[in-house]
C-alpha positions in Angstrom: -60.0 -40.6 0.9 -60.4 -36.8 2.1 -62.7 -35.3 -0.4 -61.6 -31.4 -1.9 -64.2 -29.3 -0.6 -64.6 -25.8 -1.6 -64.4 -27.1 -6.3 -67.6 -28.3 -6.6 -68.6 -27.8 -10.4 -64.9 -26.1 -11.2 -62.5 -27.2 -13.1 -59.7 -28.1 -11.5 -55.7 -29.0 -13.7 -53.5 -31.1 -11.7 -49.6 -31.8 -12.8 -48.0 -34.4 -12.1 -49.7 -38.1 -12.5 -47.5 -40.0 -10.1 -49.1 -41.3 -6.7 -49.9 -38.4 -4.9 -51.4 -36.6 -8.2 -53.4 -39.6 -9.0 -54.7 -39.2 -5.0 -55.1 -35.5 -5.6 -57.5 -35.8 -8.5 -59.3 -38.6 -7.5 -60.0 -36.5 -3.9 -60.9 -33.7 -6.1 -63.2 -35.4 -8.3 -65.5 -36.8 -4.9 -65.2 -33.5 -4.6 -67.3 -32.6 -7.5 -64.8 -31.0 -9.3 -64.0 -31.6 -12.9 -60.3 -32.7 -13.8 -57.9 -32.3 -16.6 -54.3 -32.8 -15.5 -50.7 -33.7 -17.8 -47.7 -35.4 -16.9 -44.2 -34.8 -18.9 -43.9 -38.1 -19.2 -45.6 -41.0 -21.0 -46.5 -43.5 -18.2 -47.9 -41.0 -16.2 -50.3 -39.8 -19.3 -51.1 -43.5 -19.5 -52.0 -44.6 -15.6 -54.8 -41.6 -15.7 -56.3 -42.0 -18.6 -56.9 -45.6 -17.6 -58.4 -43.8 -14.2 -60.9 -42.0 -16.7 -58.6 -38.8 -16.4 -59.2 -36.0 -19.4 -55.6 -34.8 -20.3 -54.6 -31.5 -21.4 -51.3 -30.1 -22.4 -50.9 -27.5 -19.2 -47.9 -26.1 -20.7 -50.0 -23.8 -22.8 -51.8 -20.7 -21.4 -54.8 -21.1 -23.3 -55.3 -24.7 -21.5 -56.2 -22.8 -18.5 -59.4 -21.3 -19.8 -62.0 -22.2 -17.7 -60.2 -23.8 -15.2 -60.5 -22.3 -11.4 -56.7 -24.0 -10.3 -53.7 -26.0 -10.7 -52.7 -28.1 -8.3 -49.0 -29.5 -8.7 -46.9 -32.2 -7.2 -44.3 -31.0 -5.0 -41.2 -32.4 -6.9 -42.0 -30.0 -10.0 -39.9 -26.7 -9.4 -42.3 -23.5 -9.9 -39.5 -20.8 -8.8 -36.5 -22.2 -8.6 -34.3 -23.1 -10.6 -36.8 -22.6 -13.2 -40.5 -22.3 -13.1 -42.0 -25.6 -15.0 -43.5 -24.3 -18.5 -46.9 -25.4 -17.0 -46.8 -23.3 -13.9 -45.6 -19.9 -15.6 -48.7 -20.4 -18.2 -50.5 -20.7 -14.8 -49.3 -17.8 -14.0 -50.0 -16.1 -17.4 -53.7 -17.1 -17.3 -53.9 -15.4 -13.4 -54.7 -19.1 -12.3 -54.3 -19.6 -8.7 -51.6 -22.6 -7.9 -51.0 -25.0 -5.2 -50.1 -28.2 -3.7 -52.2 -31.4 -2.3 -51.2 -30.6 1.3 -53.2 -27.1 0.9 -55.5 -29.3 -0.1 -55.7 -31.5 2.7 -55.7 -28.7 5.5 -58.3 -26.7 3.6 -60.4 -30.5 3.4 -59.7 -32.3 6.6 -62.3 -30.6 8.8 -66.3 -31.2 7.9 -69.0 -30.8 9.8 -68.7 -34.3 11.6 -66.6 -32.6 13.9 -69.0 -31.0 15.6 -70.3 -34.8 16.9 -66.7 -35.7 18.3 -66.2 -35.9 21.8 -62.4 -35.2 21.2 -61.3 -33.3 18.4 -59.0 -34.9 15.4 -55.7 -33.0 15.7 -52.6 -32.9 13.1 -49.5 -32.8 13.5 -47.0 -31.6 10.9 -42.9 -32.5 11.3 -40.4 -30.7 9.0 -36.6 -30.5 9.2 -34.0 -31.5 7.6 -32.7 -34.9 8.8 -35.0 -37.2 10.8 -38.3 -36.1 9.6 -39.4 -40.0 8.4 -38.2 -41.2 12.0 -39.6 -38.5 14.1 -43.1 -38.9 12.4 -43.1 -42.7 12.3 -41.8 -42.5 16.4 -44.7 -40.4 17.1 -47.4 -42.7 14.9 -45.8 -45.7 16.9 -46.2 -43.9 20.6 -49.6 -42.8 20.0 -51.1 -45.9 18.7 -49.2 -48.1 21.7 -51.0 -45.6 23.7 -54.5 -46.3 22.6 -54.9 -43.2 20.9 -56.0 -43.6 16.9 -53.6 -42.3 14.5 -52.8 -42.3 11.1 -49.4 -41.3 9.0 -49.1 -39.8 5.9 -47.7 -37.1 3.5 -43.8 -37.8 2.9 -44.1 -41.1 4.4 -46.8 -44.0 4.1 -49.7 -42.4 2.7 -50.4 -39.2 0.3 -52.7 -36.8 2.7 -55.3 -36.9 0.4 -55.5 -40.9 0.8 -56.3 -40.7 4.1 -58.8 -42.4 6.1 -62.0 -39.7 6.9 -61.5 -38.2 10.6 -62.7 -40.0 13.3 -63.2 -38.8 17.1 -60.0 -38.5 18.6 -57.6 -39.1 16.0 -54.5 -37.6 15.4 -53.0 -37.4 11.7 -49.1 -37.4 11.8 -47.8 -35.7 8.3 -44.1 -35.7 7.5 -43.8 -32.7 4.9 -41.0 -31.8 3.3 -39.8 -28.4 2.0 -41.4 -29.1 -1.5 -44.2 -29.4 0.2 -44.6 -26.7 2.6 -43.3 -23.9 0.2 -46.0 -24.1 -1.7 -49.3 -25.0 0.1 -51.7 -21.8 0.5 -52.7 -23.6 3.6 -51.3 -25.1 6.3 -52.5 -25.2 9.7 -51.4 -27.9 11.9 -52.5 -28.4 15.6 -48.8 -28.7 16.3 -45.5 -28.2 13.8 -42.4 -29.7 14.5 -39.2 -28.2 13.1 -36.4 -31.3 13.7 -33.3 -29.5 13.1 -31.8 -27.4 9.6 -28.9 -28.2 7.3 -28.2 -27.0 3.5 -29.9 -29.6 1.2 -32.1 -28.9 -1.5 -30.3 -25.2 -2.0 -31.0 -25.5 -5.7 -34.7 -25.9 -5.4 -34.7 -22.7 -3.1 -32.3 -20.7 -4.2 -30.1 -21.1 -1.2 -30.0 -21.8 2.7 -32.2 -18.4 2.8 -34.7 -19.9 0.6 -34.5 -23.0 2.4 -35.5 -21.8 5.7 -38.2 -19.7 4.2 -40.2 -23.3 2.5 -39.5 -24.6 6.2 -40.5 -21.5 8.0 -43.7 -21.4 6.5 -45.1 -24.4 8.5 -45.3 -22.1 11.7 -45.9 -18.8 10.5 -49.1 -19.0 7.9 -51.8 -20.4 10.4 -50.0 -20.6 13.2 -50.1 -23.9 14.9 -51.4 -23.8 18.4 -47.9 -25.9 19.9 -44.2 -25.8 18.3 -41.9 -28.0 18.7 -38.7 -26.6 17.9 -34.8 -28.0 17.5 -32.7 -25.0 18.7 -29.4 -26.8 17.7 -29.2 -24.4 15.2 -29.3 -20.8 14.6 -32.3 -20.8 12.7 -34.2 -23.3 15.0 -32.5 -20.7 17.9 -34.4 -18.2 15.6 -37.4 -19.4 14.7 -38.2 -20.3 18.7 -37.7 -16.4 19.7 -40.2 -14.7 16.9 -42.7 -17.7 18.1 -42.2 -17.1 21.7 -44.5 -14.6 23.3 -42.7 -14.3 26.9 -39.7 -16.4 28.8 -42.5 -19.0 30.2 -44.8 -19.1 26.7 -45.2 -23.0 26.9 -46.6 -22.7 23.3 -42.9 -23.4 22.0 -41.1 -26.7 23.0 -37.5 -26.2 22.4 -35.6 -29.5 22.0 -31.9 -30.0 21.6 -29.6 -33.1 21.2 -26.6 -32.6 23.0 -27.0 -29.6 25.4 -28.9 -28.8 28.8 -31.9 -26.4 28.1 -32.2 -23.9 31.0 -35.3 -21.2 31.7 -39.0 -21.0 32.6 -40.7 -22.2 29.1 -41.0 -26.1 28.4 -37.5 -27.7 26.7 -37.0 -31.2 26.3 -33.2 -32.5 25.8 -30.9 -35.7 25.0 -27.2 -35.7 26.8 -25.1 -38.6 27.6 -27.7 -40.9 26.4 -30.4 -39.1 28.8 -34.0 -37.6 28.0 -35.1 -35.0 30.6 -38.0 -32.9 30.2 -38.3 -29.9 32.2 -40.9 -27.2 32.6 -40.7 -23.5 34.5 -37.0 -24.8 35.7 -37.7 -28.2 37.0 -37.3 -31.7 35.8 -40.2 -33.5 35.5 -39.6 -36.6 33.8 -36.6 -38.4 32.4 -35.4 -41.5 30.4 -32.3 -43.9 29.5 -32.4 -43.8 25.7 -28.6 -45.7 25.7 -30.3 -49.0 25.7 -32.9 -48.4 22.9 -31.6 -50.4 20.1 -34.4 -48.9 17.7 -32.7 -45.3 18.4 -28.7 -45.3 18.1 -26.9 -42.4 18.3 -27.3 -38.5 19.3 -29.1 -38.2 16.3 -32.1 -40.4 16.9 -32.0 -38.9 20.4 -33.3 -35.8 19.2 -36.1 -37.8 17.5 -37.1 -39.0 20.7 -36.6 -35.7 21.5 -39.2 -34.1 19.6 -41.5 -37.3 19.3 -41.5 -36.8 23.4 -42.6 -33.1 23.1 -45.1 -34.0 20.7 -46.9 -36.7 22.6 -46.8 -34.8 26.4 -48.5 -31.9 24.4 -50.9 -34.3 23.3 -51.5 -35.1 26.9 -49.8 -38.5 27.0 -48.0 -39.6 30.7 -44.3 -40.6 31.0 -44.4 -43.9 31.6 -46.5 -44.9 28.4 -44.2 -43.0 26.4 -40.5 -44.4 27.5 -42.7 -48.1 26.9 -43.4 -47.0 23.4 -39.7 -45.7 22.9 -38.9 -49.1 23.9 -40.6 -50.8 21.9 -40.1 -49.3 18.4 -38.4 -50.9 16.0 -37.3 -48.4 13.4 -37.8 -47.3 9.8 -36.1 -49.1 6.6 -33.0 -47.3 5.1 -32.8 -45.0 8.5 -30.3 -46.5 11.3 -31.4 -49.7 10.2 -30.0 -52.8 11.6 -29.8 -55.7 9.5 -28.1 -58.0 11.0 -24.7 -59.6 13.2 -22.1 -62.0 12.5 -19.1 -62.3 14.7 -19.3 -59.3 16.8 -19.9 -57.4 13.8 -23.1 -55.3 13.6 -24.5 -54.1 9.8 -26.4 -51.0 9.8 -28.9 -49.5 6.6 -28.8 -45.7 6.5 -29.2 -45.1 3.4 -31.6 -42.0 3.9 -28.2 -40.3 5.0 -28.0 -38.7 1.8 -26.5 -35.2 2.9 -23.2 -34.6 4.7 -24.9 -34.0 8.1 -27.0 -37.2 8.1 -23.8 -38.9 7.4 -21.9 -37.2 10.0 -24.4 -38.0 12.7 -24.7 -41.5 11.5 -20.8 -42.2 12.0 -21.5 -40.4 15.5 -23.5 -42.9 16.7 -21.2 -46.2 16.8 -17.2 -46.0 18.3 -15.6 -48.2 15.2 -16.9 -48.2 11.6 -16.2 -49.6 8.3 -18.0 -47.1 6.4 -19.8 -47.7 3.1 -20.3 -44.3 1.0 -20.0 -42.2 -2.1 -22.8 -41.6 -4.7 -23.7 -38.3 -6.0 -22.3 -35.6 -4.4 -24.1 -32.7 -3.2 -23.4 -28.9 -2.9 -21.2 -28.2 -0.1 -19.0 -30.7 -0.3 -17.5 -33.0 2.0 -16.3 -30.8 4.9 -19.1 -31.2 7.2 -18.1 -34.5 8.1 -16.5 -33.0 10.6 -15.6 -35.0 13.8 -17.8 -38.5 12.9 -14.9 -39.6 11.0 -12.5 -40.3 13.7 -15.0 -43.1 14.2 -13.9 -44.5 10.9 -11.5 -47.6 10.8 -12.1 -47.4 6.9 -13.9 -46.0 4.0 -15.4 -48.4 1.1 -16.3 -45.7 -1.7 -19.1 -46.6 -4.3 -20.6 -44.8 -7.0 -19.7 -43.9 -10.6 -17.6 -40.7 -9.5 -16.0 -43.2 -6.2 -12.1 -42.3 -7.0 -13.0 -38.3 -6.6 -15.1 -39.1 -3.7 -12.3 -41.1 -2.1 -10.0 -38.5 -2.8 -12.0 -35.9 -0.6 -12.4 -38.2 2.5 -9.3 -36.5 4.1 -7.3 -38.4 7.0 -9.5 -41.6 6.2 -7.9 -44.7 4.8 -10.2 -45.0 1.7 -11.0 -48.0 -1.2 -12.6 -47.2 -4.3 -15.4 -50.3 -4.9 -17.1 -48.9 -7.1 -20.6 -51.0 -6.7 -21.9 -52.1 -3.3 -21.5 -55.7 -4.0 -18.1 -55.1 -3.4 -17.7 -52.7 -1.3 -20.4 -55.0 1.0 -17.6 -57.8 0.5 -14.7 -55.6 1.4 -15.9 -54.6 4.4 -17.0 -58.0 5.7 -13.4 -59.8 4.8 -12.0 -56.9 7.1 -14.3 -56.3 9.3 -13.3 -57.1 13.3 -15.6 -57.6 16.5 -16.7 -54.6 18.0 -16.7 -52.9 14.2 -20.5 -51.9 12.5 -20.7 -52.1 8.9 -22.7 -48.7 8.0 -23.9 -47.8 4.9 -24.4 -43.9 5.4 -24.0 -43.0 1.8 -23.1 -39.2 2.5 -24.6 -38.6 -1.0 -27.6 -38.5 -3.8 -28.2 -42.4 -5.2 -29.2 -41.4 -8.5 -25.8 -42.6 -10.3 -26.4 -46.0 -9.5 -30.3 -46.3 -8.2 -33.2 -45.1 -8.7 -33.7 -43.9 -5.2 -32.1 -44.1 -1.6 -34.6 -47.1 -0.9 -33.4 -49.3 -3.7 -29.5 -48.5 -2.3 -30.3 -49.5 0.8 -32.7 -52.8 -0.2 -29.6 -53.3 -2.3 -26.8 -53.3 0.9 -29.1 -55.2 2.8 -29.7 -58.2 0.1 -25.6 -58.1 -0.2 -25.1 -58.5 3.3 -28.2 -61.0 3.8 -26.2 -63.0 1.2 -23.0 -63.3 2.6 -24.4 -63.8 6.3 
């Protein structure tokens, strides 16, 4: 556990009683602080006050009195759409509010550090699609490498569960926008912006917004290394107001796709190829085409930026390409599950967006493609060219016939529930063909979450293997 520093003897409201608010005020109470905290619902109320915590209806400015700051968990809206009820009486009382990953950053350092021969270090990835993956890539290189590490914030661990620092350790966070929109601070060692597409646009109010909750990882401390996909315009962007000069080897760009000329430090993926090069030369490169942990040109910009990361952390070459050898992948995220006759099944069920899904159907030359779910804003245009790879579309999900309708030039069969459409696409299924469940869309129709689709495709298949 990281203990709050900084509350001692204040009171201290936390919303939100799932896991990471639970962490949060159990960090802040070996902290010394006092806690009172609410949930909306019921069997959040219940889990802390069997943890000893005093509840408090937050909802109502006069619950504030007394109390120093709130601290909410980063799936509660407090500007967009709406502010929650609890945050605008915040607000109202002049009560300062933030998140657990301020939290950490202000908490992480104490005055152990000043024993360490090498200094802890964090690194903080954002971006849009491959967040989990980068993260857990660069978790898996550094800890093949001998080098301590530990994972946390949108993946594994909540930050404020962590381990306490040790010397030479390096915390890898994957943050999302919820969390990095909010947070009064965040300064990473080194931030890593993956790539951008629209996703979340209510939440922000827009891509605008969107970019802005992202943004925020480099700009408010200023990390001392960036790591930066310039795919897109805003990565394109967001590398030129960080950039100091043409040669300022404080930004990494990385691309997926293109050759990255100049003086400064790029890293890039083509044809299957890693090359890093630094003031206009090559100085390293690697065959990612055999790496069955990292299919596609998508996970190649992982490796990408995973690559970037460690070399700034002063890792060699050679230790590196071993790692990216050797890793074998997250769950629900370009995961294979098995083979039967030539036929390969892949989990992607984390390919909740329309670019997710189109880089998935990028990565393998003939698919029988398993999608449909909630659909979100945007619609299904951004498919783009991914579905020429398509032999045929199984569509699930309560709303399957108007999704099957929108899949233009792509024969198309309404299942329904994965069980079939799992069925379907085995009976028809030739050598050569991958089975991919890259849903293109939100699970909540059917599941509770893009984990239980995918542990759901993967039991179907399983069965019938």
């Amino acid at each position: 556990m990281i203990p709050v520093r900084g509350m001692d003897g204040q009171t201290v409201a936390v919303l939100g009683l799932g896991r990471s608010g639970r962490a949060t005020a159990a960090a802040l109470r070996a902290g010394g602080a006092q806690v009172v905290a609410w949930d909306d619902g019921p069997s959040g109320r219940e889990a802390a006050e069997a943890e000893g915590i005093e509840l408090r209806d937050l909802t109502r400015a006069p619950a504030y009195e007394g109390v120093s700051l709130l601290v909410t968990s980063p799936g509660i809206p407090h500007l967009y759409p709406a502010p929650h009820a609890a945050i605008a009486a915040a607000w109202e009382a002049g009560v300062p509010v933030d998140n657990d990953i301020g939290l950490f950053f202000r908490s992480y350092a104490t005055e152990d550090f000043d024993q360490f021969d090498t200094m802890p270090r964090i690194v903080a990835v954002t971006g849009s699609n491959g967040k989990s993956t980068t993260s857990a890539l660069i978790h898996h290189i550094l800890t093949e490498n001998g080098r301590p590490a530990q994972l946390a914030g949108n993946i594994g661990r909540g930050v404020l569960d962590l381990d306490p620092p040790h010397d030479g350790e390096v915390v890898v966070l994957e943050l999302s926008s919820y969390q990095t929109e909010l947070a009064r601070a965040l300064t990473p060692d080194i931030a890593v912006l993956t790539n951008l597409s629209p996703d979340h646009l209510d939440r922000h109010a827009g891509p605008g917004g969107y970019f802005a909750a992202k943004r925020r990882l480099f700009s408010e401390g200023g990390p001392d290394r960036a790591v930066v996909g310039v795919d897109e315009n805003e990565g394109r962007y967001l590398a030129n107001q960080l950039a100091t000069g043409l040669a300022d080897d404080r930004v990494i760009a990385i691309s997926s796709g293109r050759k990255l000329t100049g003086p400064g430090w790029n890293v890039f993926a083509r044809k299957g190829f890693l090359a890093e090069y630094r003031k206009g030369r090559q100085v390293a490169s690697v065959d990612l085409r055999d790496i069955p942990g990292l299919p596609g040109a998508h996970n190649h910009q992982n490796a990408c930026a995973a690559w970037a990361v460690a070399r700034a952390l002063g890792l060699g070459p050679r230790g590196i390409e071993a790692a990216l050898r050797s890793y074998g992948g997250l769950p629900h995220r370009s995961q294979r599950v098995g083979e039967k006759d030539g036929v390969i099944f892949v989990n992607d069920s984390k390919a909740t967006n329309v670019d997710a899904a189109a880089k998935a159907l990028a990565a393998f030359p003939r698919i029988r493609w398993i999608c449909g779910g909630l659909e979100k804003e945007g619609g299904l245009g951004g498919l783009g060219t991914g579905l020429a790879n398509v032999a045929k579309a199984y569509v699930i999900g309560r709303e399957a016939e108007a999704f099957a309708v929108k899949l233009s030039g792509v024969e198309a069969e309404v299942c329904g529930t994965m069980a079939v459409a799992v069925e379907r696409a085995m009976a028809e299924a030739e050598p050569g063909d991958t089975v991919l469940l890259a849903p293109a869309a939100a699970s909540f129709d059917q599941y509770d979450n893009f984990e239980k689709r995918g542990e759901d495709f993967v039991a179907q298949v399983r069965a019938r293997l």
